[in-house]
C-alpha positions as protocol buffer text, in pm:
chain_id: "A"
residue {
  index: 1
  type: UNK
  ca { x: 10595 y: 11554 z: 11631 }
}
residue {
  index: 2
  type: UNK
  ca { x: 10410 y: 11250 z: 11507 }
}
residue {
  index: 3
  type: UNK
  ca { x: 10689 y: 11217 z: 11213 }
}
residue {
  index: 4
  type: UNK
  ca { x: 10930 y: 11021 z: 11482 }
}
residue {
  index: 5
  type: UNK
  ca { x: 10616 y: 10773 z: 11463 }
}
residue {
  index: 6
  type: UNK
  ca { x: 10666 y: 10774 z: 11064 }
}
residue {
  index: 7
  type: UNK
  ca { x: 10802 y: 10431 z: 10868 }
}
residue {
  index: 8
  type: UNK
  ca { x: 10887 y: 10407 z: 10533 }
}
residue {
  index: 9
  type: UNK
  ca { x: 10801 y: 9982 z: 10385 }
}
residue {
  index: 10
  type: UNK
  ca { x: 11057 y: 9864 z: 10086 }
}
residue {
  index: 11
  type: UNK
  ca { x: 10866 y: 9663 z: 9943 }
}
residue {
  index: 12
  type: UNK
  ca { x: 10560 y: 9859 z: 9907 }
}
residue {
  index: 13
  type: UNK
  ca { x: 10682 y: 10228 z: 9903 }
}
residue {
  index: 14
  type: UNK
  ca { x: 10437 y: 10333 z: 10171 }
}
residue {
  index: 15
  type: UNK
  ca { x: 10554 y: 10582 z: 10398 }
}
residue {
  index: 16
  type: UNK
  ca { x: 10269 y: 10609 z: 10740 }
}
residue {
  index: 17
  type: UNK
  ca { x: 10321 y: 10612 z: 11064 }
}
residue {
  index: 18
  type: UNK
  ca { x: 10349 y: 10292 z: 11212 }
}
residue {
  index: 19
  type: UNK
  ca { x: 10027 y: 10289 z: 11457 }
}
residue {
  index: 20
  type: UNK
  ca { x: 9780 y: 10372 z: 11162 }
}
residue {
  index: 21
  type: UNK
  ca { x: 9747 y: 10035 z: 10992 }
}
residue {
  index: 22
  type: UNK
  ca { x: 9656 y: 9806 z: 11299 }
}
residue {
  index: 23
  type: UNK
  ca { x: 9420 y: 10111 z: 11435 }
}
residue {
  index: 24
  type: UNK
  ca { x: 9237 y: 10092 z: 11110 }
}
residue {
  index: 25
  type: UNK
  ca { x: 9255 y: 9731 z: 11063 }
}
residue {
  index: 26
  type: UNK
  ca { x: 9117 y: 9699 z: 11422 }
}
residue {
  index: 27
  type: UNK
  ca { x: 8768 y: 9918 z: 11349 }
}
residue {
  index: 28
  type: UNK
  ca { x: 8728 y: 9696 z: 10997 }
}
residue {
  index: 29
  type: UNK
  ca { x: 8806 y: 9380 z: 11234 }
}
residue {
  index: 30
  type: UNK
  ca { x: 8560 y: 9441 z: 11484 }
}
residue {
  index: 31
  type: UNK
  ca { x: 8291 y: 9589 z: 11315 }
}
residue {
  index: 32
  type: UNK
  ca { x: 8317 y: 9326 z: 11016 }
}
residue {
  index: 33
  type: UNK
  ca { x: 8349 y: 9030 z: 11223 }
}
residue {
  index: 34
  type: UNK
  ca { x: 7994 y: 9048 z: 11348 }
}
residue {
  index: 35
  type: UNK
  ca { x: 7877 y: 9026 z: 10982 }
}
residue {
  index: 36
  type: UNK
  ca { x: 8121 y: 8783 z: 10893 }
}
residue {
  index: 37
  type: UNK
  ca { x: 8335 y: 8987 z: 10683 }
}
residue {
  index: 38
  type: UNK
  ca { x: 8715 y: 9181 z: 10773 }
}
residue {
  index: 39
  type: UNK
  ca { x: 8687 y: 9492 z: 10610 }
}
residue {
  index: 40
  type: UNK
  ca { x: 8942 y: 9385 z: 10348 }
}
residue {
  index: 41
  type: UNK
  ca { x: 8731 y: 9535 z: 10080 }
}
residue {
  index: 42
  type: UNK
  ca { x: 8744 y: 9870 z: 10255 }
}
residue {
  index: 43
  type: UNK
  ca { x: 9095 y: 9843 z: 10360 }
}
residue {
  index: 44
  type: UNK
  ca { x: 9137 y: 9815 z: 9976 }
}
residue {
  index: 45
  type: UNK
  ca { x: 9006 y: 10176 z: 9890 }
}
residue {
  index: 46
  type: UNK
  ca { x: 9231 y: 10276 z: 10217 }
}
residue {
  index: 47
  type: UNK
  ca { x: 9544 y: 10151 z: 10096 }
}
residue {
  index: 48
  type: UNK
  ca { x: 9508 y: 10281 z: 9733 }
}
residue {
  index: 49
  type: UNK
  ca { x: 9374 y: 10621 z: 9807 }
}
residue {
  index: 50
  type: UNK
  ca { x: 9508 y: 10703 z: 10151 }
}
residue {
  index: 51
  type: UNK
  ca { x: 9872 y: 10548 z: 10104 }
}
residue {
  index: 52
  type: UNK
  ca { x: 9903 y: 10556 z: 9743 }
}
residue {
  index: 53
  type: UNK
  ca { x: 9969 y: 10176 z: 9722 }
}
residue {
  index: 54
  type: UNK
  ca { x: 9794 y: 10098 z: 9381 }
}
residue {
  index: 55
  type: UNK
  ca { x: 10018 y: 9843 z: 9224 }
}
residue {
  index: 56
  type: UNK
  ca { x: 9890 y: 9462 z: 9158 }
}
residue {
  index: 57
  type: UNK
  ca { x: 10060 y: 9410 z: 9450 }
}
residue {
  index: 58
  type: UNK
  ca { x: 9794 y: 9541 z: 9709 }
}
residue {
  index: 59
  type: UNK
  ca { x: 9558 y: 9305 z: 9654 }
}
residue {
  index: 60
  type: UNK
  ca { x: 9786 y: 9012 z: 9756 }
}
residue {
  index: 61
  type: UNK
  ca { x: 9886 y: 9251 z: 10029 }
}
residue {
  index: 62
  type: UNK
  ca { x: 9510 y: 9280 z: 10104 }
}
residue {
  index: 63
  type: UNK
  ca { x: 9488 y: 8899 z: 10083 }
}
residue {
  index: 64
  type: UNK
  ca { x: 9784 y: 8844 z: 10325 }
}
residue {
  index: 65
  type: UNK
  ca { x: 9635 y: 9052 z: 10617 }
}
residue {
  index: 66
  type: UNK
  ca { x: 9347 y: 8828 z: 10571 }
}
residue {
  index: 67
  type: UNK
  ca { x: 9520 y: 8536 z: 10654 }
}
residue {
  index: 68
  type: UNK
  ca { x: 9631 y: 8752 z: 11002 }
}
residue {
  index: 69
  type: UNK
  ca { x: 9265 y: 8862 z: 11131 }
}
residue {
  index: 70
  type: UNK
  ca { x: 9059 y: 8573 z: 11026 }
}
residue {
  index: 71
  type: UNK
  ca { x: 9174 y: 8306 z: 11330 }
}
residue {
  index: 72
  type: UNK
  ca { x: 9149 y: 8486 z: 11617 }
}
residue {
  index: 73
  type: UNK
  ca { x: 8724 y: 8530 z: 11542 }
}
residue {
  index: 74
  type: UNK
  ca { x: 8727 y: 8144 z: 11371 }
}
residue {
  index: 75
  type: UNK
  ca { x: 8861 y: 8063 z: 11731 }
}
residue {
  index: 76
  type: UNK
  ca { x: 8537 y: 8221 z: 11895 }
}
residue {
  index: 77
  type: UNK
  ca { x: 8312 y: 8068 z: 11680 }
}
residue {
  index: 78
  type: UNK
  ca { x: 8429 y: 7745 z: 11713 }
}
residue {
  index: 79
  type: UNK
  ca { x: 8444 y: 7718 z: 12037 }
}
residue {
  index: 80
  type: UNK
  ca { x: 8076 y: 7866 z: 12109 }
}
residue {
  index: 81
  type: UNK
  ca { x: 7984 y: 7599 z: 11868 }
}
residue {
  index: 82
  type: UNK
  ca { x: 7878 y: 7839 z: 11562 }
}
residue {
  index: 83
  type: UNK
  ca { x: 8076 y: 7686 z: 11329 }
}
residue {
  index: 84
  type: UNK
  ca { x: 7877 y: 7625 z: 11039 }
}
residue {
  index: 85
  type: UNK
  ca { x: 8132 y: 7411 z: 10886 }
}
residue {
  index: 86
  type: UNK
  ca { x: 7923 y: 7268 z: 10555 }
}
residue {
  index: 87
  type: UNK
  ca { x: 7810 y: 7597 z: 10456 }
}
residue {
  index: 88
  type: UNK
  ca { x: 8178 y: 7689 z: 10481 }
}
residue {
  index: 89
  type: UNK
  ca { x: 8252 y: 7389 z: 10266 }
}
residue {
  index: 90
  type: UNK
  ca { x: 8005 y: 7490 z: 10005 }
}
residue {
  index: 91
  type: UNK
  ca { x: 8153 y: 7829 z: 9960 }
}
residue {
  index: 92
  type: UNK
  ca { x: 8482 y: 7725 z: 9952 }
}
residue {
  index: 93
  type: UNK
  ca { x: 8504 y: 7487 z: 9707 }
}
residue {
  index: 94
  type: UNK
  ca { x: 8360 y: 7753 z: 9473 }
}
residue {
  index: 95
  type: UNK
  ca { x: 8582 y: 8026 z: 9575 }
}
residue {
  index: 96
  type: UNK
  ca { x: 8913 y: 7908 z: 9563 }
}
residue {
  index: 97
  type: UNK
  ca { x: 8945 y: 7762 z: 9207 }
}
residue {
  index: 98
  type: UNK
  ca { x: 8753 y: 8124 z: 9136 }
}
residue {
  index: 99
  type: UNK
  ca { x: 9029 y: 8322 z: 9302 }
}
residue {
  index: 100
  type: UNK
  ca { x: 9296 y: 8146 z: 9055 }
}
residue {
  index: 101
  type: UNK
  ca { x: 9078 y: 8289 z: 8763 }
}
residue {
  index: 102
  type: UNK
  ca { x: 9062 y: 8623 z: 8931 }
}
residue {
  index: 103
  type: UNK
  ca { x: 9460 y: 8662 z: 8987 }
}
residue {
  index: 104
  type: UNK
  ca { x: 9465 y: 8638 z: 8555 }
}
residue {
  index: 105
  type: UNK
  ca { x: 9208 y: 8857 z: 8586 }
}
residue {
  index: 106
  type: UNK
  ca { x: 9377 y: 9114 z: 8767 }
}
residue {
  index: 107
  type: UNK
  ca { x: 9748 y: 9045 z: 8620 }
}
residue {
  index: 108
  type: UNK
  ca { x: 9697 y: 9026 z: 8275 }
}
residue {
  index: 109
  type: UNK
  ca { x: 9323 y: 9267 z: 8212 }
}
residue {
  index: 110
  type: UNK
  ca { x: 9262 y: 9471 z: 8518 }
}
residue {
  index: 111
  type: UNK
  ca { x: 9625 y: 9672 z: 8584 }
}
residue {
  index: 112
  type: UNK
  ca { x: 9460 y: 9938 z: 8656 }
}
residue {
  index: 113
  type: UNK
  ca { x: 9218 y: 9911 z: 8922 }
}
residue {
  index: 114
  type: UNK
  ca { x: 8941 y: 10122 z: 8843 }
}
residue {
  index: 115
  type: UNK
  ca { x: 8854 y: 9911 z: 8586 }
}
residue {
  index: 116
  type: UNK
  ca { x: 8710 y: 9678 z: 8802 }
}
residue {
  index: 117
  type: UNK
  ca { x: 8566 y: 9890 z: 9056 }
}
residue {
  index: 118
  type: UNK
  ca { x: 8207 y: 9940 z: 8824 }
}
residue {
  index: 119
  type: UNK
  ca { x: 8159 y: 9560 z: 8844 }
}
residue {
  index: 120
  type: UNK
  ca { x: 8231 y: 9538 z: 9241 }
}
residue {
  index: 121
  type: UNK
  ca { x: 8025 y: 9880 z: 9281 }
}
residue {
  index: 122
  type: UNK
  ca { x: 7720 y: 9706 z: 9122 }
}
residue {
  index: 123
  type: UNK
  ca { x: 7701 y: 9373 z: 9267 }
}
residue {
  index: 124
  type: UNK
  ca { x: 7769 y: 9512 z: 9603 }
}
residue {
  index: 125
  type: UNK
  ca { x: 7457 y: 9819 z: 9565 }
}
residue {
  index: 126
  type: UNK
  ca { x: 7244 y: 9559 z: 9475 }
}
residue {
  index: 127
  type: UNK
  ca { x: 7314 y: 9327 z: 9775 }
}
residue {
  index: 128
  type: UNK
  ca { x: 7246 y: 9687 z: 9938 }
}
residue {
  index: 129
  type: UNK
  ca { x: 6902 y: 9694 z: 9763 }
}
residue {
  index: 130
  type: UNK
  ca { x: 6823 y: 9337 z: 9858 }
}
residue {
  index: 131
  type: UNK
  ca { x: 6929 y: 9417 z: 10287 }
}
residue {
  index: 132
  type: UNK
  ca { x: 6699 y: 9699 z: 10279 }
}
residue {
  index: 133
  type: UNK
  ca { x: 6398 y: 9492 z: 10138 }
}
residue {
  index: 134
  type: UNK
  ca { x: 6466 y: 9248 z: 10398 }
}
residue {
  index: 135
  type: UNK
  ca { x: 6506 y: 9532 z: 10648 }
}
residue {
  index: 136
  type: UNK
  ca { x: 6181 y: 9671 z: 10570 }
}
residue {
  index: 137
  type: UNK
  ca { x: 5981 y: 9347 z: 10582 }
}
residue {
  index: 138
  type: UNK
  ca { x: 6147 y: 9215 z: 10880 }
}
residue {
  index: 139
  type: UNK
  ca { x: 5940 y: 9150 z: 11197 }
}
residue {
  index: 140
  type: UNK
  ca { x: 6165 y: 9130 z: 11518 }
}
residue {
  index: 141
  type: UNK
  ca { x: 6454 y: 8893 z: 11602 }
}
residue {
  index: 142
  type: UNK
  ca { x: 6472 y: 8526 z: 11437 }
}
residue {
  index: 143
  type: UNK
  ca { x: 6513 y: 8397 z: 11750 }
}
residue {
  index: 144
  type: UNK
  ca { x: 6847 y: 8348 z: 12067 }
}
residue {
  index: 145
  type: UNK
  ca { x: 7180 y: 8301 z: 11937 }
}
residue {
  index: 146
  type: UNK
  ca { x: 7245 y: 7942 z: 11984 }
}
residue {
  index: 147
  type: UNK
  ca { x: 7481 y: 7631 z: 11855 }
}
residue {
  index: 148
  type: UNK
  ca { x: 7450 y: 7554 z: 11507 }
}
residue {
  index: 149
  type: UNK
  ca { x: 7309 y: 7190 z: 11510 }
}
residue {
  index: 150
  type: UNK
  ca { x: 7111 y: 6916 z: 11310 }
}
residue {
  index: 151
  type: UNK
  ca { x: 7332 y: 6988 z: 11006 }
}
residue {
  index: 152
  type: UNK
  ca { x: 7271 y: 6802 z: 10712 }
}
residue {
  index: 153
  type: UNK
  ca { x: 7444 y: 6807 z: 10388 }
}
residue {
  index: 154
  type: UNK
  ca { x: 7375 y: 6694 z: 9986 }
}
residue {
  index: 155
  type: UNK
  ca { x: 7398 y: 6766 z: 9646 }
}
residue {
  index: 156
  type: UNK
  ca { x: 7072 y: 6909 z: 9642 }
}
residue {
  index: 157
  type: UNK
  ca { x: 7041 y: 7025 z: 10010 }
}
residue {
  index: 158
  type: UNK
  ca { x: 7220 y: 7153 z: 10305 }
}
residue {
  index: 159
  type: UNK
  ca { x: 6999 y: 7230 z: 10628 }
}
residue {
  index: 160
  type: UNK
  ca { x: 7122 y: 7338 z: 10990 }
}
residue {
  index: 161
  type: UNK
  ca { x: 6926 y: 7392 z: 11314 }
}
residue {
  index: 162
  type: UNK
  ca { x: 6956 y: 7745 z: 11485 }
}
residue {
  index: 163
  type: UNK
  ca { x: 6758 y: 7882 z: 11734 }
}
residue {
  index: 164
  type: UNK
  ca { x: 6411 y: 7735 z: 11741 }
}
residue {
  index: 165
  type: UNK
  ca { x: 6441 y: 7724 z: 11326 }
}
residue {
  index: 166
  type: UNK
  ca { x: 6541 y: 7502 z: 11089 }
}
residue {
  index: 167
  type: UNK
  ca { x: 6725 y: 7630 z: 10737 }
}
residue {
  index: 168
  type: UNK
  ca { x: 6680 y: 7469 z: 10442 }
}
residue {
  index: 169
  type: UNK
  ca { x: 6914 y: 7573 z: 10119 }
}
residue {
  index: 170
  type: UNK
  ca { x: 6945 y: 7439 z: 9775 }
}
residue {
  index: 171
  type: UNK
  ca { x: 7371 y: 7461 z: 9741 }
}
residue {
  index: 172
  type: UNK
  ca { x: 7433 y: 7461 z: 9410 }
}
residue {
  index: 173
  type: UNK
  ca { x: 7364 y: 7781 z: 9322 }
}
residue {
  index: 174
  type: UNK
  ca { x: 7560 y: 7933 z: 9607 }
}
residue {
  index: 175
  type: UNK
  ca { x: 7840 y: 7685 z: 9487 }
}
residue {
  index: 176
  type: UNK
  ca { x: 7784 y: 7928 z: 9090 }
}
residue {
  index: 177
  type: UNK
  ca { x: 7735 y: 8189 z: 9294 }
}
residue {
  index: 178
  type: UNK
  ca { x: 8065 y: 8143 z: 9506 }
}
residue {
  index: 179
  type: UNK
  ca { x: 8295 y: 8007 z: 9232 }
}
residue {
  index: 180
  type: UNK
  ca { x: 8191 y: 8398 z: 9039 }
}
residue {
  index: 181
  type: UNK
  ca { x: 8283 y: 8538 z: 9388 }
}
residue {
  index: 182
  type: UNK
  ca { x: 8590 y: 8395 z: 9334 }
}
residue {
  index: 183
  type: UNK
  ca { x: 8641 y: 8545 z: 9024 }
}
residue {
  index: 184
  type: UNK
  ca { x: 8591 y: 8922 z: 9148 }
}
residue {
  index: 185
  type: UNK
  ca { x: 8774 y: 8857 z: 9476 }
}
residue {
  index: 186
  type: UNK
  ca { x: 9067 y: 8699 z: 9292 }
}
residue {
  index: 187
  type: UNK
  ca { x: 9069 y: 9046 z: 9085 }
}
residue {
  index: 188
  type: UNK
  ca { x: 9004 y: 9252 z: 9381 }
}
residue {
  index: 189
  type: UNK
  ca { x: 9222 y: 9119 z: 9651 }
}
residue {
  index: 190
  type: UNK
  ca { x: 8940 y: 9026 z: 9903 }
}
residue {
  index: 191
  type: UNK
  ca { x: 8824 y: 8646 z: 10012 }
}
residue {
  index: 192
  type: UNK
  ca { x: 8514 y: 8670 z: 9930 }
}
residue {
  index: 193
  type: UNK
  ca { x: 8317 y: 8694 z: 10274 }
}
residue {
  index: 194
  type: UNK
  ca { x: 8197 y: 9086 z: 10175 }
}
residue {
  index: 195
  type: UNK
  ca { x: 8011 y: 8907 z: 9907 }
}
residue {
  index: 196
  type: UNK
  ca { x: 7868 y: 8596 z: 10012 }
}
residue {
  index: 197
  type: UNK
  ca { x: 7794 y: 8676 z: 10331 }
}
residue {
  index: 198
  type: UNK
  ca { x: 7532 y: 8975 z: 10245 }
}
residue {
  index: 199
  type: UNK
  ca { x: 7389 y: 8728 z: 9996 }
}
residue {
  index: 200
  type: UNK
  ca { x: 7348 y: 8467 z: 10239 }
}
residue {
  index: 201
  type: UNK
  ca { x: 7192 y: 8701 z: 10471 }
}
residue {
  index: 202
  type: UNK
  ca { x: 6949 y: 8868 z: 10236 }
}
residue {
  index: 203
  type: UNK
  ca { x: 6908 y: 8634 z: 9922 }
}
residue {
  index: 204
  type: UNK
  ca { x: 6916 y: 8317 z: 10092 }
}
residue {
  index: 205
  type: UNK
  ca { x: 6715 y: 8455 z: 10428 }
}
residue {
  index: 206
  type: UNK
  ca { x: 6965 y: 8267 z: 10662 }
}
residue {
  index: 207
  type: UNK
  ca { x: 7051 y: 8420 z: 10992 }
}
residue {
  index: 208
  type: UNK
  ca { x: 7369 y: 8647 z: 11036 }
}
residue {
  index: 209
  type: UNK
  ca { x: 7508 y: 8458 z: 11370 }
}
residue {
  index: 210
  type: UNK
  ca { x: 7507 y: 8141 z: 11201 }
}
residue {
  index: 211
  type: UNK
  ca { x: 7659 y: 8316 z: 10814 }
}
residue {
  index: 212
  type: UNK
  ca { x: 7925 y: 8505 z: 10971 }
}
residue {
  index: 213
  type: UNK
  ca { x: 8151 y: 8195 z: 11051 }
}
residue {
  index: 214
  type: UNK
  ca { x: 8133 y: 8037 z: 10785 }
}
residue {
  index: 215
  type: UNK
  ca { x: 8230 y: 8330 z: 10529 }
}
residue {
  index: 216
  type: UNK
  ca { x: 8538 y: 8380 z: 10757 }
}
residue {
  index: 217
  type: UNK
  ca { x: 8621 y: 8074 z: 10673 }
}
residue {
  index: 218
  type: UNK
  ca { x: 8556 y: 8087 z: 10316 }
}
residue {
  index: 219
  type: UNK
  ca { x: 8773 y: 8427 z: 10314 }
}
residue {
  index: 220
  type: UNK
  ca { x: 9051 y: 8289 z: 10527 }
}
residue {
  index: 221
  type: UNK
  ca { x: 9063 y: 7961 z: 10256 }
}
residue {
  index: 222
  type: UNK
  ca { x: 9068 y: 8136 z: 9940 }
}
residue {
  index: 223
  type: UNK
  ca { x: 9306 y: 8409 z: 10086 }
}
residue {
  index: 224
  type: UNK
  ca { x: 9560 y: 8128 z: 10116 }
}
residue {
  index: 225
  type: UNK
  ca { x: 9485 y: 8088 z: 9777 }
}
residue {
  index: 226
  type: UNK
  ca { x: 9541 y: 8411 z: 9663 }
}
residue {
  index: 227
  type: UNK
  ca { x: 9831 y: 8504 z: 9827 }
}
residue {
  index: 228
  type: UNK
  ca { x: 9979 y: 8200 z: 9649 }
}
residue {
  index: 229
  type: UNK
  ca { x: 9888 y: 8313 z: 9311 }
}
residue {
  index: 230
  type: UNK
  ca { x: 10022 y: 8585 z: 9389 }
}
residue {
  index: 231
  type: UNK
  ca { x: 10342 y: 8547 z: 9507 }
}
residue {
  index: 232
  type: UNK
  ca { x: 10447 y: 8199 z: 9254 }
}
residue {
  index: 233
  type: UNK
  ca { x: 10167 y: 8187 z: 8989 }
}
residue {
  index: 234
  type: UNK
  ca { x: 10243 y: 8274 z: 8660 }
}
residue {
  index: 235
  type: UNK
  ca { x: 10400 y: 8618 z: 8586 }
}
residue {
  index: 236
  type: UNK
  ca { x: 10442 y: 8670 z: 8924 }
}
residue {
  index: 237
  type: UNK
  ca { x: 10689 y: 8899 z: 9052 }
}
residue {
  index: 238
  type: UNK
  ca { x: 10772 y: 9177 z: 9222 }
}
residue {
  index: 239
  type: UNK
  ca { x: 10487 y: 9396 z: 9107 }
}
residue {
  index: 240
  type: UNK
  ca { x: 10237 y: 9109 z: 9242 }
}
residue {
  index: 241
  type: UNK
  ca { x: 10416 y: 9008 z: 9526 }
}
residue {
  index: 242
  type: UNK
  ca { x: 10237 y: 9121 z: 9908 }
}
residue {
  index: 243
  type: UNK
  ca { x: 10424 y: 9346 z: 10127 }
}
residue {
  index: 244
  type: UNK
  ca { x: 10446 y: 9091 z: 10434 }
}
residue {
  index: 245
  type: UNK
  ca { x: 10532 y: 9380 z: 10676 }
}
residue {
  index: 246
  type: UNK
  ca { x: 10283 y: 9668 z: 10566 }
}
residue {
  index: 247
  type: UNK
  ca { x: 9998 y: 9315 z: 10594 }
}
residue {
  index: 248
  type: UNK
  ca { x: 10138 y: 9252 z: 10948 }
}
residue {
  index: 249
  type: UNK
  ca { x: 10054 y: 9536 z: 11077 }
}
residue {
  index: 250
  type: UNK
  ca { x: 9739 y: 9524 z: 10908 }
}
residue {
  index: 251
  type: UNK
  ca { x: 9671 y: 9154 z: 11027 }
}
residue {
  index: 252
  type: UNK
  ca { x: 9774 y: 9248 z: 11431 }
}
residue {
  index: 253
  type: UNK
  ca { x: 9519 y: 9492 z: 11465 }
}
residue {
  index: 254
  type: UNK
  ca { x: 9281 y: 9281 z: 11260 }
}
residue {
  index: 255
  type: UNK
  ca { x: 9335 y: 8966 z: 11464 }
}
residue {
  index: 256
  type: UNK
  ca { x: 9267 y: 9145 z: 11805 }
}
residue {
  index: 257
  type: UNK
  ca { x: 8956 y: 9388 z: 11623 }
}
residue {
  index: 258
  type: UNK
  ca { x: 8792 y: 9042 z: 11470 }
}
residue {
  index: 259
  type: UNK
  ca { x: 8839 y: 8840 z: 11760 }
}
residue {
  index: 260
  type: UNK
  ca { x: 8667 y: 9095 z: 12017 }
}
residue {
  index: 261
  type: UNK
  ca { x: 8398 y: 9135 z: 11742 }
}
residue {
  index: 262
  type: UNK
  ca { x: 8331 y: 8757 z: 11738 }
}
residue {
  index: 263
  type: UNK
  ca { x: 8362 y: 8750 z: 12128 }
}
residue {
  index: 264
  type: UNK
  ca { x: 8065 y: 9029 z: 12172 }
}
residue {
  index: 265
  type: UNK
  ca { x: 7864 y: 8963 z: 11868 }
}
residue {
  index: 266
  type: UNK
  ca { x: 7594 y: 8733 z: 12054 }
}
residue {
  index: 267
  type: UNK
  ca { x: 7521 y: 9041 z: 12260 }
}
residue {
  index: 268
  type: UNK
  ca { x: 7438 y: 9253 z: 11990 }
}
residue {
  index: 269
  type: UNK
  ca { x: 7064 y: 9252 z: 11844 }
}
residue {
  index: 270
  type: UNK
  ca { x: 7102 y: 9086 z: 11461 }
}
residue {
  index: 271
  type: UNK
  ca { x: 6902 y: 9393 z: 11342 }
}
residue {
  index: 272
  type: UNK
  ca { x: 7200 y: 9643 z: 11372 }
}
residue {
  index: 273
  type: UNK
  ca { x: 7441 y: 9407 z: 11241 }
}
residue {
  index: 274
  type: UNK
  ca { x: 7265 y: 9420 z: 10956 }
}
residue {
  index: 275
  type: UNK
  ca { x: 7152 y: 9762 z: 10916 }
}
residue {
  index: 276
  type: UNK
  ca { x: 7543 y: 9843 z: 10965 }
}
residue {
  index: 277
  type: UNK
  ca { x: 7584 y: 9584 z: 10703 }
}
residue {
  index: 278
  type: UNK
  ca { x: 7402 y: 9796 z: 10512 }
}
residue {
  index: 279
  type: UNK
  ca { x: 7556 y: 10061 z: 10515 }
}
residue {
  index: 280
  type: UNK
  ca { x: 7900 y: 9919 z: 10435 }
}
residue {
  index: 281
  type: UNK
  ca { x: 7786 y: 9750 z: 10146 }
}
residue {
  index: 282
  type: UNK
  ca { x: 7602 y: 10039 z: 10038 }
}
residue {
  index: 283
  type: UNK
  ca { x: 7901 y: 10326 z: 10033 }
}
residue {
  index: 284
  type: UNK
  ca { x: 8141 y: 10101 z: 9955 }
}
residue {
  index: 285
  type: UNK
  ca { x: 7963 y: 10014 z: 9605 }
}
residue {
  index: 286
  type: UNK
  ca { x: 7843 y: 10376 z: 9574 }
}
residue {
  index: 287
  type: UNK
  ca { x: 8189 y: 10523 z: 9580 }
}
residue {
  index: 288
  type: UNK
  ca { x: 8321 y: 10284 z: 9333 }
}
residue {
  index: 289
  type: UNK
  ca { x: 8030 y: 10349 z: 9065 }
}
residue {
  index: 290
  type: UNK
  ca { x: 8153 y: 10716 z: 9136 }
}
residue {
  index: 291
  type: UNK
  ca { x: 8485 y: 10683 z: 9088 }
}
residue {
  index: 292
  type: UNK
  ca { x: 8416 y: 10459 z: 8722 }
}
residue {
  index: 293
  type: UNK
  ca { x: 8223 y: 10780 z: 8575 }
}
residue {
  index: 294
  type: UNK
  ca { x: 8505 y: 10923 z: 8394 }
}
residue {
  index: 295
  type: UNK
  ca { x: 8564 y: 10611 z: 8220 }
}
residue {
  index: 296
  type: UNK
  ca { x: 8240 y: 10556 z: 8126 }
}
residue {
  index: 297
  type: UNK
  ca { x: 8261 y: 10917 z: 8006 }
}
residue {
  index: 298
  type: UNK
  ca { x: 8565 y: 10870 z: 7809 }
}
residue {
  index: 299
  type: UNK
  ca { x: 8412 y: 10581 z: 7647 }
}
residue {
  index: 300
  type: UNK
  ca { x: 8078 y: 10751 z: 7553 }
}
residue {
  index: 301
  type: UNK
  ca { x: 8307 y: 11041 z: 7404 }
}
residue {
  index: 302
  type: UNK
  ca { x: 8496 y: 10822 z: 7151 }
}
């Protein structure tokens, strides 16, 4: 009965029915908004081992739906006045020339993707390791989710007021730190927010209601990016291309999951944002150390 429901895409090859990308893209959305991520990196694994879409091409497709679910919670944030707009800057600049390094990556090294799963596997467990720490030594709430205010921005600082705290960051290593993101998310097909915004939450000790904005806006940037590389960069084609109409339905149940995610997230205790975090980060990067062991096995057997 539910074959009538059943669509094939051209471009792609992916035959689904037509209400199960926006109903997955609207759980990633909501959930991942809260953290300031989309889900993109576990849409990823969903496209390629779910609907058999493994090609170069589904990480510009990733990219794309990106560029679909990102305004809707940038629109919340804004308006509350959570916009942590240097922060953003920060990342960005890093992330963007990155994600041009990352599409070579990808085109011309990394055809087949498990090769890079080992390196995204690692760097995301131990984010996992370093939420948990923080977890554990945690003491209650960091305080009311507020504006963002009393920013301040230089080469050797950037500071913000939230809540009854003031930040204090040095941002040139998150600027290293984002340009490598680049790199991986280039490769990988994601913006960079599933990254970044676990470091910035348990490296740099900075609060998740005042991260999550600005690594939407860092993913929604460098997506723009990406999906240009994609689509005109050099060998280009289309094998690289995005499938616009596959990340359209992706990016409608995004925009409506990521915008009621931004809408409730100041209701929601920043301890089980993270903790779910956690989790993410955790069995995302688990399952793709898994899935590298036959290489490594291969390899060991030569």
């Amino acid at each position: 009965m539910l074959d009538i429901f059943k669509v094939t895409f051209p471009v792609s090859g992916v035959s689904t029915w037509v209400f199960l990308p926006p109903l997955v893209t609207f759980i990633l959305g909501f959930f991942g908004a809260m953290a300031g991520i989309t889900g993109a990196f576990l849409l990823l694994p969903f496209q390629m081992s779910v609907l058999g879409y493994v090609t170069p091409a589904v990480s510009a497709t990733n990219l794309l739906y990106n560029l679909w679910a990102i305004p809707g919670a940038l629109y919340r944030y804004i308006r509350e006045g959570r916009m942590n707009w240097p922060l953003a800057l920060v990342m960005t600049s890093g992330t963007i020339p990155g994600m041009f390094g990352g599409y070579l990556i990808r085109v011309f090294y990394l055809p087949d993707p498990r090769r890079f799963k080992a390196l995204v596997g690692a760097v995301l467990l131990y984010l996992a390791g370093r939420l948990f720490s923080d977890l554990v030594r945690e003491r209650g709430e960091r305080g009311p989710v507020t504006r963002v205010t009393g920013i301040r921005l230089g080469i050797r600082y950037l500071s913000f007021d939230y809540g009854r705290r003031t930040y204090r960051i040095d941002p040139r290593p998150l600027f290293g730190l984002s340009l490598l993101v680049g790199l991986v998310g280039g490769a990988y097909g994601i913006g960079g927010g599933a990254i970044l915004s676990p470091f910035c939450v348990a490296v740099l000790k900075l609060p998740v209601y005042a991260v999550a904005s600005a690594s939407l806006f860092t993913t929604l940037a460098s997506s723009v990016a990406g999906v240009i590389f994609y689509s005109v960069g050099p060998s280009s084609g289309p094998e690289t291309r995005p499938d616009w109409l596959l990340a359209a339905l992706f990016g409608l149940g995004g925009l409506m999951g990521t915008y009621l995610g931004a809408r409730l997230q100041k209701y929601i205790p920043e301890r089980p944002i993270k903790v779910g975090l956690l989790l993410v980060v955790l069995f995302v990067g688990g399952r793709y150390l898994w899935q590298t062991l036959p290489l490594v096995f291969a390899w060991m057997q030569r």
